[in-house]
C-alpha positions in Angstrom: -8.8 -2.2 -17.6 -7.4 -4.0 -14.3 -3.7 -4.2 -15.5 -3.7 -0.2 -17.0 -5.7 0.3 -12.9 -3.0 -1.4 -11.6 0.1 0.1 -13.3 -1.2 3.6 -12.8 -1.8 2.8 -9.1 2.0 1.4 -8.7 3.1 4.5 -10.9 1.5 6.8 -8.5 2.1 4.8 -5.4 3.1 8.2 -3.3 -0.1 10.4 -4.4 -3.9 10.1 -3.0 -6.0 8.4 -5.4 -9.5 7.9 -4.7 -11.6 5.5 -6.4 -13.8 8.2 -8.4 -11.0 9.7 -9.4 -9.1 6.4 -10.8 -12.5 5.2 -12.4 -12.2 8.8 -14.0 -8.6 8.1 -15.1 -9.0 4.7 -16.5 -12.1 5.8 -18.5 -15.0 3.8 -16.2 -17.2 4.2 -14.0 -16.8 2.9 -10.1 -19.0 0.0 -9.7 -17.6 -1.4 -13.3 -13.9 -1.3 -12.0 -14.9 -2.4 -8.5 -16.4 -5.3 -10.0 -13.4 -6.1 -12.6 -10.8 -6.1 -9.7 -13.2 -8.3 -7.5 -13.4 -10.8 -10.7 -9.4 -10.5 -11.0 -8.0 -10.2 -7.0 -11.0 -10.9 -4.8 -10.9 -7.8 -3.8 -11.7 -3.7 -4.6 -8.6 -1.3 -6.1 -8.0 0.5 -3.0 -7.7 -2.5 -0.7 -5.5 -3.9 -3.4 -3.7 -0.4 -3.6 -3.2 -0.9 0.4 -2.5 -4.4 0.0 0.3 -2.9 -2.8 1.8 0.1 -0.4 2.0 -2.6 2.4 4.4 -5.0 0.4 6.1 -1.8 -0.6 7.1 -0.8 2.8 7.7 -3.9 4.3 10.7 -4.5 1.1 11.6 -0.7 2.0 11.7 -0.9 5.7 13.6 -4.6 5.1 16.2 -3.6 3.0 16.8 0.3 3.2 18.0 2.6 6.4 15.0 5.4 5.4 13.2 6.5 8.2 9.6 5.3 8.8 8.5 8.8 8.2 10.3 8.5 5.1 8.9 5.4 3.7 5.2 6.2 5.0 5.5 9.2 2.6 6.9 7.7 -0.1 4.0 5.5 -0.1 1.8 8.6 -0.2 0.9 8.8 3.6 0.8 12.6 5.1 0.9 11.2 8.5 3.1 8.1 9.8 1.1 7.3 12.3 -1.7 6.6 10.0 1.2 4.6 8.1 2.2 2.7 11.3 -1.2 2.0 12.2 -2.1 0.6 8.8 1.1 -1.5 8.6 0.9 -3.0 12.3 -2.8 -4.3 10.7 -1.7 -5.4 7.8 1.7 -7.2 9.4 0.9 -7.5 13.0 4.0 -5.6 13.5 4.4 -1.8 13.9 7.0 -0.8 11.5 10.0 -0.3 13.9 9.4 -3.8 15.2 9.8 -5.1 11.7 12.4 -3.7 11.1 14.2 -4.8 14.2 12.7 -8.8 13.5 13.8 -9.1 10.1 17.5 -7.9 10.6 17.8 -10.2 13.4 17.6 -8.3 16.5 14.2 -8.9 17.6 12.0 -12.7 18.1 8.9 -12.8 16.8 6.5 -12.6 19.7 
């Protein structure tokens, strides 16, 4: 149940899934999955899903030219200043500053 959660998550990395609807999806109900990812990551499916997106842009942003609008809606953000605010709490970086830090040009503070 955790693995098929998590492949259809990273399958549909760019759309809004909520966790009803994955529950619905998978064939569960929501306190059942909650509780199987909390047994398998320590954590719920959508902060694993956020956790998922985040190591998804940072690779994108690292190694690509796309813009930031670009990879925030790859990764199924409408807005990227939602996508900038989550990554900057999930890096401690906004994603510009990343960017600029891992390709040399920019200390870490």
């Amino acid at each position: 149940m955790v693995q098929d959660s998590c492949d259809l998550l990273a399958q549909q990395v760019d759309q809004k899934i909520t966790l009803s609807k994955l529950a619905r999806m998978i064939g569960t109900n929501r306190t059942t999955l909650v509780n199987r990812f909390e047994a398998s990551f320590n954590c719920g499916p959508m902060t694993w899903l956020r956790h998922y997106r985040m190591t998804l842009a940072a690779g994108s942003l690292r190694n690509g030219h796309e813009s930031v609008a670009t990879v925030a809606e790859s990764l199924g953000y409408e807005n990227s200043n939602n996508f900038s605010t989550a990554f900057k709490a999930f890096h401690g970086l906004s994603p510009l500053r990343y960017r600029k830090m891992v390709a040399g040009r920019e200390k870490p503070a």
